[in-house]
PyMOL commands that place a pseudoatom at each C-alpha (Angstrom):
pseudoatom trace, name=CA, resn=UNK, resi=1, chain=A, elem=C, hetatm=0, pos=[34.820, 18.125, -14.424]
pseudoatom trace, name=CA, resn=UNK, resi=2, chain=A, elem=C, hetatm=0, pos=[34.779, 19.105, -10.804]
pseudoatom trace, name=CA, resn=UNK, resi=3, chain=A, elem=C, hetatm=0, pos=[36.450, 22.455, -10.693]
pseudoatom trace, name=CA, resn=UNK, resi=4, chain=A, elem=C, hetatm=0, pos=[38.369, 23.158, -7.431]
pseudoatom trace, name=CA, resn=UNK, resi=5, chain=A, elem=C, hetatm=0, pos=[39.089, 26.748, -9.005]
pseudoatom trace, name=CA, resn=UNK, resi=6, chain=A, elem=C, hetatm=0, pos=[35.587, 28.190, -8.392]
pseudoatom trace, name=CA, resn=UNK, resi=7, chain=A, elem=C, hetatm=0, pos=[36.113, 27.686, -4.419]
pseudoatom trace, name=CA, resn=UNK, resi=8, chain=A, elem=C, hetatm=0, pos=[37.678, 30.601, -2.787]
pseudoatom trace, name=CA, resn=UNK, resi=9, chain=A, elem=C, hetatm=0, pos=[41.322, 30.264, -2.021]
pseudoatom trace, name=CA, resn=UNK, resi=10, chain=A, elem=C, hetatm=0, pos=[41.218, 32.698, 1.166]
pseudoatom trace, name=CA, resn=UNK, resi=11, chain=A, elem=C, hetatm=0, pos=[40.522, 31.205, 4.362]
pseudoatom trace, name=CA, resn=UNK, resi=12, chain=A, elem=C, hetatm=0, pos=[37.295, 31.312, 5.517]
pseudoatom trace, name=CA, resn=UNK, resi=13, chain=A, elem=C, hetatm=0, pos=[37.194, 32.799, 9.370]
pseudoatom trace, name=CA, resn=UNK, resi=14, chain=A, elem=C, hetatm=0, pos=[33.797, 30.876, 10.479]
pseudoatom trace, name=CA, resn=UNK, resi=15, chain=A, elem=C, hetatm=0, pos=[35.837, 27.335, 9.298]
pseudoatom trace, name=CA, resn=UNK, resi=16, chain=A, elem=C, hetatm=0, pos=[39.335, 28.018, 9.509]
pseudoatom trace, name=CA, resn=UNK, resi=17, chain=A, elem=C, hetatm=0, pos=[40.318, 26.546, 5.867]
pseudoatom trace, name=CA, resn=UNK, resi=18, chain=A, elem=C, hetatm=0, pos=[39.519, 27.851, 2.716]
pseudoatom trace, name=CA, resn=UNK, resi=19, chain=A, elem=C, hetatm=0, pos=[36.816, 26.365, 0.792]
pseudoatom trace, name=CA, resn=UNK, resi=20, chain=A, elem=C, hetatm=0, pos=[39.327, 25.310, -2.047]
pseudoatom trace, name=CA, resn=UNK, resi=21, chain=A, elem=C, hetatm=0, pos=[41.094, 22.918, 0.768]
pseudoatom trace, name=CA, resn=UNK, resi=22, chain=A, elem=C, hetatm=0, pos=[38.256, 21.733, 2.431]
pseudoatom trace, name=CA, resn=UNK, resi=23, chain=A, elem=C, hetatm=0, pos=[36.304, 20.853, -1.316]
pseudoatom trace, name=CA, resn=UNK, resi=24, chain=A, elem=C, hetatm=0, pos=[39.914, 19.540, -2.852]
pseudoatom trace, name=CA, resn=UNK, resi=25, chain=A, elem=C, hetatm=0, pos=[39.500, 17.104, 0.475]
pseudoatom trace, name=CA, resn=UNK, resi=26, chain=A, elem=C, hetatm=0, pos=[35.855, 16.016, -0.160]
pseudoatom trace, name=CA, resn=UNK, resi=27, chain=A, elem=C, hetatm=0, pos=[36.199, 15.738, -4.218]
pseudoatom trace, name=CA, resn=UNK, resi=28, chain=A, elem=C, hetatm=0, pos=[39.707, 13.253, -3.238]
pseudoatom trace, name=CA, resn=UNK, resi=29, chain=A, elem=C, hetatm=0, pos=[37.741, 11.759, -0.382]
pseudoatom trace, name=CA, resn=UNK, resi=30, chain=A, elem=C, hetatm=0, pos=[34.587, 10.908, -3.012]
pseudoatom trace, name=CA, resn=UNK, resi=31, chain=A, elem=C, hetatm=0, pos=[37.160, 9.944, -6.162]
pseudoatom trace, name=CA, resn=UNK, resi=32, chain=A, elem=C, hetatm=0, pos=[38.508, 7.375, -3.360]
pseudoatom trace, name=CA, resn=UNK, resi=33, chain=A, elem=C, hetatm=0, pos=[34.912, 6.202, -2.212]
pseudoatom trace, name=CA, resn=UNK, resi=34, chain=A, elem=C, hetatm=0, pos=[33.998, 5.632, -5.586]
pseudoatom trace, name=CA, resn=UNK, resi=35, chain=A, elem=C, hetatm=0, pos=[36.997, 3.624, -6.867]
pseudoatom trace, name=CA, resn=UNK, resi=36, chain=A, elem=C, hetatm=0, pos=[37.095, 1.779, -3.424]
pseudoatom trace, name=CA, resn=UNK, resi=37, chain=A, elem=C, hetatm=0, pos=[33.363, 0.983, -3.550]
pseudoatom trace, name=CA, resn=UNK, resi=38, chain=A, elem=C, hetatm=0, pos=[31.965, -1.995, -2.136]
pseudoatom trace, name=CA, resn=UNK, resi=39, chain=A, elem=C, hetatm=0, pos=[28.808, -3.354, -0.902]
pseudoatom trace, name=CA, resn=UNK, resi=40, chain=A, elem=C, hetatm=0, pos=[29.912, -2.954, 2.660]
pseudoatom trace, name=CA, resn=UNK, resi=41, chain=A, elem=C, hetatm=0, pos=[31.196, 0.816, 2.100]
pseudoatom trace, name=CA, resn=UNK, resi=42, chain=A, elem=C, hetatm=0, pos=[30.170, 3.692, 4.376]
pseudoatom trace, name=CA, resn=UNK, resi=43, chain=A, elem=C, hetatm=0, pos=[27.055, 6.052, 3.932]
pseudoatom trace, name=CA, resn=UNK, resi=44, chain=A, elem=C, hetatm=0, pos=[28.295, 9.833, 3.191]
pseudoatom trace, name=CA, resn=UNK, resi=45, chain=A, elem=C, hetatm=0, pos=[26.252, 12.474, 4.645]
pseudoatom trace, name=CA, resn=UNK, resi=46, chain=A, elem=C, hetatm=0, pos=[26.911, 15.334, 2.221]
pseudoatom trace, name=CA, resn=UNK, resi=47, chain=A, elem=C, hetatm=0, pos=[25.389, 19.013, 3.746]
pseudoatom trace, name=CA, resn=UNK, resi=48, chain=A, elem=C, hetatm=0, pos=[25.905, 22.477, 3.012]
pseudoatom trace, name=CA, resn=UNK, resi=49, chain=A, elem=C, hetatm=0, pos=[24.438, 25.480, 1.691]
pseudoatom trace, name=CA, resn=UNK, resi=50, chain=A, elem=C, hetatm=0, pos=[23.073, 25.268, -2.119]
pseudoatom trace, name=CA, resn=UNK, resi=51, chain=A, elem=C, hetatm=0, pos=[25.257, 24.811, -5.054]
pseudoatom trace, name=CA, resn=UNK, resi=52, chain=A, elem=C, hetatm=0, pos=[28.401, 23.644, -3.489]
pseudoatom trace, name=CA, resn=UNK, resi=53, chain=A, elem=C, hetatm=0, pos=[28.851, 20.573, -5.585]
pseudoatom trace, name=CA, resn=UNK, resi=54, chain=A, elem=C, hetatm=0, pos=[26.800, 17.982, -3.157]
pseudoatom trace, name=CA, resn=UNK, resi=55, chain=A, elem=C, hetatm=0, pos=[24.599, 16.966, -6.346]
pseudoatom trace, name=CA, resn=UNK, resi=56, chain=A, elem=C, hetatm=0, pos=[27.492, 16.945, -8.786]
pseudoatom trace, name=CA, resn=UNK, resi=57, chain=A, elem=C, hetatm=0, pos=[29.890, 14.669, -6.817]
pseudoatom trace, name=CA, resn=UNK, resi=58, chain=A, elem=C, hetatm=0, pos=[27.141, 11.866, -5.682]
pseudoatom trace, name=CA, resn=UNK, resi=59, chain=A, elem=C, hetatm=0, pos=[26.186, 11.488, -9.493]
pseudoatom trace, name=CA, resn=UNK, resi=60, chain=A, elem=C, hetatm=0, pos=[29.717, 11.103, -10.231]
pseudoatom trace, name=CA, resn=UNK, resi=61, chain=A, elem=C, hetatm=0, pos=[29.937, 8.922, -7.667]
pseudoatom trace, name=CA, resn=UNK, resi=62, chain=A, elem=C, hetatm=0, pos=[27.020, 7.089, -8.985]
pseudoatom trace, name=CA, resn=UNK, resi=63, chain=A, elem=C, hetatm=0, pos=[28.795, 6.677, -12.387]
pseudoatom trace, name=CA, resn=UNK, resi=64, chain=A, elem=C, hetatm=0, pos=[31.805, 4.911, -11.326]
pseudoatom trace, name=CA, resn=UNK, resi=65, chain=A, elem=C, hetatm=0, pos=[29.968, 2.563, -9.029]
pseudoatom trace, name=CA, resn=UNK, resi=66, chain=A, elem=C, hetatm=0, pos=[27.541, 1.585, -11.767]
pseudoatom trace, name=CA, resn=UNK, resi=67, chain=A, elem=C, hetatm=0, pos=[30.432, 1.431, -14.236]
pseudoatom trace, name=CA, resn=UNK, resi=68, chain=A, elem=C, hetatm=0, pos=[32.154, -1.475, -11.709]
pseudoatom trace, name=CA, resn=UNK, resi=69, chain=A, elem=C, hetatm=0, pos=[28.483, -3.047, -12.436]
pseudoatom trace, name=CA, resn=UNK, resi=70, chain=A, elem=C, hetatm=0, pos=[26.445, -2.367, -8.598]
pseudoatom trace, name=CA, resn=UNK, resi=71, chain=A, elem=C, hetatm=0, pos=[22.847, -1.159, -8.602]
pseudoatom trace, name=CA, resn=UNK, resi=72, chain=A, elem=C, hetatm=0, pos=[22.620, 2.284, -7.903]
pseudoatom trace, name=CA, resn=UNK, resi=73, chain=A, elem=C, hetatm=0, pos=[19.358, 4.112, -7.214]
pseudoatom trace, name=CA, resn=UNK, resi=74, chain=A, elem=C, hetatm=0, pos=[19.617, 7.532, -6.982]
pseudoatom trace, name=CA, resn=UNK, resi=75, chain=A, elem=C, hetatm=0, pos=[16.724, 10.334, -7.248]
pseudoatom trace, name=CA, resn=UNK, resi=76, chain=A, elem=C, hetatm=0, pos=[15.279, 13.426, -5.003]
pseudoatom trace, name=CA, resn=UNK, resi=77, chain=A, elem=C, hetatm=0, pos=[14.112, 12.281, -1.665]
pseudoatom trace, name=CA, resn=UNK, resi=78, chain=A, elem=C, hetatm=0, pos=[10.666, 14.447, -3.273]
pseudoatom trace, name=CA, resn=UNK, resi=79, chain=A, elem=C, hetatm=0, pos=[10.839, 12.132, -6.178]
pseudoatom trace, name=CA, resn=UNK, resi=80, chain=A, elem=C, hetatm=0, pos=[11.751, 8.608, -4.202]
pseudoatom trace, name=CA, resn=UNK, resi=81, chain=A, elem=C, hetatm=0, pos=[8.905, 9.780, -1.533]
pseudoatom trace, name=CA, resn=UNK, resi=82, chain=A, elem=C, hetatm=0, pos=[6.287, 10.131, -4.231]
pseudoatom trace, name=CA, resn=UNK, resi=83, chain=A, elem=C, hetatm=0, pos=[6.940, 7.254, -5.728]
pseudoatom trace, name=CA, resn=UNK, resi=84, chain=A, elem=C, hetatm=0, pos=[6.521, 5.440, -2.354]
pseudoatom trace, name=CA, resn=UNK, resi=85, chain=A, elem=C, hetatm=0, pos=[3.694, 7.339, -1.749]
pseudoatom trace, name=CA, resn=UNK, resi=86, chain=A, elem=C, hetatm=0, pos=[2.261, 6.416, -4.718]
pseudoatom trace, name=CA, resn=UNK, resi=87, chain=A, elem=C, hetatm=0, pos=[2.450, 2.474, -4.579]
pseudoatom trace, name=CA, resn=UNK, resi=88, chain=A, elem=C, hetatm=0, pos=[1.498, 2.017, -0.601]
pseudoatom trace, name=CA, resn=UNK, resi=89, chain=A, elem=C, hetatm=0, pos=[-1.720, 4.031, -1.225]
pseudoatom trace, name=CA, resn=UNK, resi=90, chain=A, elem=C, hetatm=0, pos=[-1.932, 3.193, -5.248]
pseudoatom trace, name=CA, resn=UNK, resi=91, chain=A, elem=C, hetatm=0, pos=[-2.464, -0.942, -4.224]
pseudoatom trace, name=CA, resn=UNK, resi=92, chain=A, elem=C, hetatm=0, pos=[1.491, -1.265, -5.231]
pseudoatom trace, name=CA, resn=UNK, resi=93, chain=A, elem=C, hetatm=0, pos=[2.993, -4.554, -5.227]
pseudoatom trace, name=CA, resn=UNK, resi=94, chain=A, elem=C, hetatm=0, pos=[5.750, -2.905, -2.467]
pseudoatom trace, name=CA, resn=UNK, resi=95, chain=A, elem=C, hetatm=0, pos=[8.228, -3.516, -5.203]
pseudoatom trace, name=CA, resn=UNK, resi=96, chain=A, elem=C, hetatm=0, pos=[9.753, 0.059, -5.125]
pseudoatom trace, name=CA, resn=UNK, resi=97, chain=A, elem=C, hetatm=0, pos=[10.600, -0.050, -1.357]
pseudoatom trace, name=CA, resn=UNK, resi=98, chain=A, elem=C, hetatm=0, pos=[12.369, -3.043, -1.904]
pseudoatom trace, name=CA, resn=UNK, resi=99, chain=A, elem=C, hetatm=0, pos=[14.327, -1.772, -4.121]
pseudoatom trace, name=CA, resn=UNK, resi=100, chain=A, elem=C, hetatm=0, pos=[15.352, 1.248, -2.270]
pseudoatom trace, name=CA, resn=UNK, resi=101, chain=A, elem=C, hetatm=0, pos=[16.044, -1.088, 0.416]
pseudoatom trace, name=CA, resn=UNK, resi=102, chain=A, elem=C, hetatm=0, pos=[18.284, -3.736, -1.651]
pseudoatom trace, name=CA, resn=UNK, resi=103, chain=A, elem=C, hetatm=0, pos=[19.905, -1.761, -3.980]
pseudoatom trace, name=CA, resn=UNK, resi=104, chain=A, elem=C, hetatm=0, pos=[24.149, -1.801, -3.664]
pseudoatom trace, name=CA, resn=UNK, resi=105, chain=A, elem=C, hetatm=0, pos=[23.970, 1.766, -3.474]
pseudoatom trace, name=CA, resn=UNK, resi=106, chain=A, elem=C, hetatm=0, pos=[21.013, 4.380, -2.958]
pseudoatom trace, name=CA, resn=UNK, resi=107, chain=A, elem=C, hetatm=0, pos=[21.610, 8.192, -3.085]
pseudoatom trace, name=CA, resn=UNK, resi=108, chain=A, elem=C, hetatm=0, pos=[19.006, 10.829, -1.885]
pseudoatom trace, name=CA, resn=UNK, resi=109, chain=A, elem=C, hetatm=0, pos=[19.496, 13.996, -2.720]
pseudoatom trace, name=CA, resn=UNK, resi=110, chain=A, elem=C, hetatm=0, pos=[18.359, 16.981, -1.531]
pseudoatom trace, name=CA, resn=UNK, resi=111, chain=A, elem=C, hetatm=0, pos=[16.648, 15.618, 1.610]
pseudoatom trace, name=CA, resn=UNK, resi=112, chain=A, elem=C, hetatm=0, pos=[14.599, 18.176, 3.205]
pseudoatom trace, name=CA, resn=UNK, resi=113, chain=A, elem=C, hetatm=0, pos=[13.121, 19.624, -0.086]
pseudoatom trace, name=CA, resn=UNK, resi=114, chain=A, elem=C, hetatm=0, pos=[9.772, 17.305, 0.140]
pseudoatom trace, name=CA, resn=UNK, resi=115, chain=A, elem=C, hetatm=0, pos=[7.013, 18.136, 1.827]
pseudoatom trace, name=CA, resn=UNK, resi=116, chain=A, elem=C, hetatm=0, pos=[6.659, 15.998, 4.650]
pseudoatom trace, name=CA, resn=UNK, resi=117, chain=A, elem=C, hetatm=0, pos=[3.846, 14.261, 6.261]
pseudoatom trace, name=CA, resn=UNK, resi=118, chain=A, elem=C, hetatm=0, pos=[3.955, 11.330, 8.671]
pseudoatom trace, name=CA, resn=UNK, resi=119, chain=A, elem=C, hetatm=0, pos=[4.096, 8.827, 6.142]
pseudoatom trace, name=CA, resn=UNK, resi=120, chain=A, elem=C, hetatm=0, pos=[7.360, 10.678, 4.505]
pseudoatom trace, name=CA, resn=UNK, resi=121, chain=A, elem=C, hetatm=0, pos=[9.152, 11.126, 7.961]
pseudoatom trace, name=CA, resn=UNK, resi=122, chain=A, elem=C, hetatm=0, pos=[8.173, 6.955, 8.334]
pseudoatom trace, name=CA, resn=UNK, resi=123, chain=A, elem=C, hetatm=0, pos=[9.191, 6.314, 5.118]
pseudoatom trace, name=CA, resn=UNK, resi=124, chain=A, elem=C, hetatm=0, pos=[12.903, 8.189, 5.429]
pseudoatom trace, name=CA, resn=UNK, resi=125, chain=A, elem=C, hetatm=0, pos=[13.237, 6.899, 8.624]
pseudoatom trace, name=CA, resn=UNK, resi=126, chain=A, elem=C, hetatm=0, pos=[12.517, 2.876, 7.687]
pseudoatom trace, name=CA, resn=UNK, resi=127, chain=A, elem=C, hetatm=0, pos=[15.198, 3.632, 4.929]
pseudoatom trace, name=CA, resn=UNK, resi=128, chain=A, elem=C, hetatm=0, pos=[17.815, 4.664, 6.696]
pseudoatom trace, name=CA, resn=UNK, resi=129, chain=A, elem=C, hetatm=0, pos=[17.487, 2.334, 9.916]
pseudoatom trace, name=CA, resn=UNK, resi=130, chain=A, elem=C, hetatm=0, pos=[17.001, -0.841, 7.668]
pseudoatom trace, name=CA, resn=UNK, resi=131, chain=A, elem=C, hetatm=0, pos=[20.445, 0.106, 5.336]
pseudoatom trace, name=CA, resn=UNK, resi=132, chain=A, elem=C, hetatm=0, pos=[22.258, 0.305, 8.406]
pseudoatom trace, name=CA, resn=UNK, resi=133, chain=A, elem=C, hetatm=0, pos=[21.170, -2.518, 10.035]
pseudoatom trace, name=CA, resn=UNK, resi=134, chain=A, elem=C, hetatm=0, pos=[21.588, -4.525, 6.521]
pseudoatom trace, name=CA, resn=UNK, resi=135, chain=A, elem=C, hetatm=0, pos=[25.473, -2.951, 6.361]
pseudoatom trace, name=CA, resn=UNK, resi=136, chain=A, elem=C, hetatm=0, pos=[24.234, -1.304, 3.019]
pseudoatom trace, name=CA, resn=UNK, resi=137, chain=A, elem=C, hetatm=0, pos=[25.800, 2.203, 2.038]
pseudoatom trace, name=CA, resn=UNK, resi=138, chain=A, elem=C, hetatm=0, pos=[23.597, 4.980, 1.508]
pseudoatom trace, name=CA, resn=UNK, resi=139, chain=A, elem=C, hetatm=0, pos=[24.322, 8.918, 0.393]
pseudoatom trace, name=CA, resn=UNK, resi=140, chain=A, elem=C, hetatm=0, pos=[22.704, 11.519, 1.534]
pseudoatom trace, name=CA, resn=UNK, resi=141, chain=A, elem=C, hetatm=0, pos=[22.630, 15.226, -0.069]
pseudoatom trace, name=CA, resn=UNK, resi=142, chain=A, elem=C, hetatm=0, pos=[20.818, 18.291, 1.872]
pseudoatom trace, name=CA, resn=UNK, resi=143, chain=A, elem=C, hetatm=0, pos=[21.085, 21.822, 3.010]
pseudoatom trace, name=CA, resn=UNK, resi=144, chain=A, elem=C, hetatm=0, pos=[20.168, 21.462, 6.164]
pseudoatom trace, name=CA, resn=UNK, resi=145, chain=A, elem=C, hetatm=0, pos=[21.974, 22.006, 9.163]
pseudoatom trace, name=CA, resn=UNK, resi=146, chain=A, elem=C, hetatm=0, pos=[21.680, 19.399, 11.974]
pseudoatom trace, name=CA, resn=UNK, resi=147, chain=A, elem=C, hetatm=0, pos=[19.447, 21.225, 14.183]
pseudoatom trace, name=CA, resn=UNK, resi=148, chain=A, elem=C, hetatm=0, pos=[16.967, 22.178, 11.026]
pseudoatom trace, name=CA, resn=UNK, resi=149, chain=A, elem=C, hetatm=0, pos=[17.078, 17.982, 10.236]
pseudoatom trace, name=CA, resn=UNK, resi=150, chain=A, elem=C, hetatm=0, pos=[16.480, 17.031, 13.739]
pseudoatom trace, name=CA, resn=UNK, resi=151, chain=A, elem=C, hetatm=0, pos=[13.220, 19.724, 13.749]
pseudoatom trace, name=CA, resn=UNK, resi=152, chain=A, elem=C, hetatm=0, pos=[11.733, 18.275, 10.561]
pseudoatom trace, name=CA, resn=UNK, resi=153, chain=A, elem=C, hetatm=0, pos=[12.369, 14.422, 10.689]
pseudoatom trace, name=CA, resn=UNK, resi=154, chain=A, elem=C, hetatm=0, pos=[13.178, 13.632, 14.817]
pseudoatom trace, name=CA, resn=UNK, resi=155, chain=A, elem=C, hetatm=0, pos=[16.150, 12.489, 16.469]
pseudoatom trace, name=CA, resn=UNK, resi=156, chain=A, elem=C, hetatm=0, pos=[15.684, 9.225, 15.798]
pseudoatom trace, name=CA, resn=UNK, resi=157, chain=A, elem=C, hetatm=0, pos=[16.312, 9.744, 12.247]
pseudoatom trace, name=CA, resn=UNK, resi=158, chain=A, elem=C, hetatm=0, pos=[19.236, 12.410, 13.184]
pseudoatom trace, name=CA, resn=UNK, resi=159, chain=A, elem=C, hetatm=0, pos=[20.293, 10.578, 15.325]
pseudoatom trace, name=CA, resn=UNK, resi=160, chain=A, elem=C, hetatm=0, pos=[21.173, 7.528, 12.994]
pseudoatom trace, name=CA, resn=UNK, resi=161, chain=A, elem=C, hetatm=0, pos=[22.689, 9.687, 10.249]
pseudoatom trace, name=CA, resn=UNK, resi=162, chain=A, elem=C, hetatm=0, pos=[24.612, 11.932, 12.650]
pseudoatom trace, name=CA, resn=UNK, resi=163, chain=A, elem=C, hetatm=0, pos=[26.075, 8.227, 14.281]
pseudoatom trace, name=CA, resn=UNK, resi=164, chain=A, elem=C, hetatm=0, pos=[26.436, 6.179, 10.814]
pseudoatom trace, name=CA, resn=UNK, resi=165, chain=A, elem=C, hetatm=0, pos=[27.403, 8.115, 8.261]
pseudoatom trace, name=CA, resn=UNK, resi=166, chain=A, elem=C, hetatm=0, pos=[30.413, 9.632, 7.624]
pseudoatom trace, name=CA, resn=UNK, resi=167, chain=A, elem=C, hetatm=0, pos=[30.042, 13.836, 7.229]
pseudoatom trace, name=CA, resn=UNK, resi=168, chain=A, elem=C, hetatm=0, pos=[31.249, 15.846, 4.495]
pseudoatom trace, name=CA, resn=UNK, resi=169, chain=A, elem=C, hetatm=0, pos=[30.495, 19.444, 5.276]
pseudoatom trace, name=CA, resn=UNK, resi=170, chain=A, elem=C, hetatm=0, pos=[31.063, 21.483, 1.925]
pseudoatom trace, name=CA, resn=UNK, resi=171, chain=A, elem=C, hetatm=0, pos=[31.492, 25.083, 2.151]
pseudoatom trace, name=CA, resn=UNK, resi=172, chain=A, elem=C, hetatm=0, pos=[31.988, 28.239, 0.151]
pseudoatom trace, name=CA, resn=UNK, resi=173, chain=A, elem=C, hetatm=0, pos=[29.718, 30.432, -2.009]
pseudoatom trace, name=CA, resn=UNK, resi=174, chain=A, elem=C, hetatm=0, pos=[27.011, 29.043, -4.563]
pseudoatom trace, name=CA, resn=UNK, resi=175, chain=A, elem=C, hetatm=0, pos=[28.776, 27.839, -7.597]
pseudoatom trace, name=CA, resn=UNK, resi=176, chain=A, elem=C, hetatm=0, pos=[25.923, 27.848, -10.083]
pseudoatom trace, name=CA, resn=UNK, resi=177, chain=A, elem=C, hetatm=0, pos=[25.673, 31.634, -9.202]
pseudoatom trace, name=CA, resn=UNK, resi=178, chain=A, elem=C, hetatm=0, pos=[29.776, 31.962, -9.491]
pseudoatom trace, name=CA, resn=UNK, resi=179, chain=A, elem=C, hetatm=0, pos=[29.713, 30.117, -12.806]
pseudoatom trace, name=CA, resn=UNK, resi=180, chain=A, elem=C, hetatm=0, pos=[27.620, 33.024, -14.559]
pseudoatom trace, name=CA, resn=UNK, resi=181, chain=A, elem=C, hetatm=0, pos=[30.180, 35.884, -14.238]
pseudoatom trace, name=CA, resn=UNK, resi=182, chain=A, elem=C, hetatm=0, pos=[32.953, 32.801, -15.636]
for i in range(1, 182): cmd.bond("trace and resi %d" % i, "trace and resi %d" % (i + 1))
show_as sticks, trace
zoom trace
């Protein structure tokens, strides 16, 4: 139920297309990802200012790849964090990481909306470098801009998304705010 008519049809001058185009692109590009999904399929680096649709398409994403029967974990990077948190200084088992780890897919969303310490920054940054190095895809949501990503979590961690994953930069005007004068 992705609808391409609350994007603005007129050209935006900062991107040069306008934000119907460049969402009609990403929402094709993710129905594709999704029906072409594999275990060996790229990581999607979804950015852009709140309530373009970054949410809305990874969970719809997640429901096709858990219909073709993959593991998909998907939850806030506040939420995953915690949970982390919570077993490595809780005396957990270490069961949760290795699920983030092994799962077919995992989605974060929102990254950059936790509050980060040293043991979050490790934490995001052990994530992402072991997927990659496994070949295992990842998604990642957030409205950060690059240089607001590299200041909170380091380049290495920039760095590896920036290099790996494959950028969808969605633009236009908040939707949830356009959707109450519908």
């Amino acid at each position: 139920d992705f609808d391409l008519t609350l994007y603005p049809a007129e050209v935006s001058p900062t991107y040069g297309i306008s934000p119907r185009s460049r969402m009609r692109e990403i929402f094709e590009y993710c129905r594709c990802y999704a029906d072409d999904f594999g275990k060996c399929s790229d990581s999607l680096f979804m950015h852009g200012a709140t309530g373009l649709g970054k949410t809305h398409l990874s969970l719809a994403i997640a429901n096709v790849v858990v219909e073709k029967g993959f593991e998909v974990i998907y939850g806030s990077a506040q939420n995953l964090l915690s949970s982390l948190e919570r077993e490595k200084f809780g005396g957990g088992s270490g069961e949760r990481e290795k699920e983030l780890l092994d799962c077919d897919l995992l989605i974060i969303d929102d990254l950059g909306s936790e509050f980060s310490t040293q043991f979050t920054v490790a934490c995001i940054y052990n994530i992402i470098n072991t997927r990659i190095n496994l070949g295992k895809p990842v998604i990642i949501s957030t409205n950060l801009t690059g240089e607001e990503l590299e200041a909170k979590y380091t380049q290495r961690i920039t760095s590896r998304i920036i290099g790996s994953y494959v950028s969808l930069l969605f633009i236009g005007k908040d939707i949830r705010q356009l959707k109450r004068f519908y």
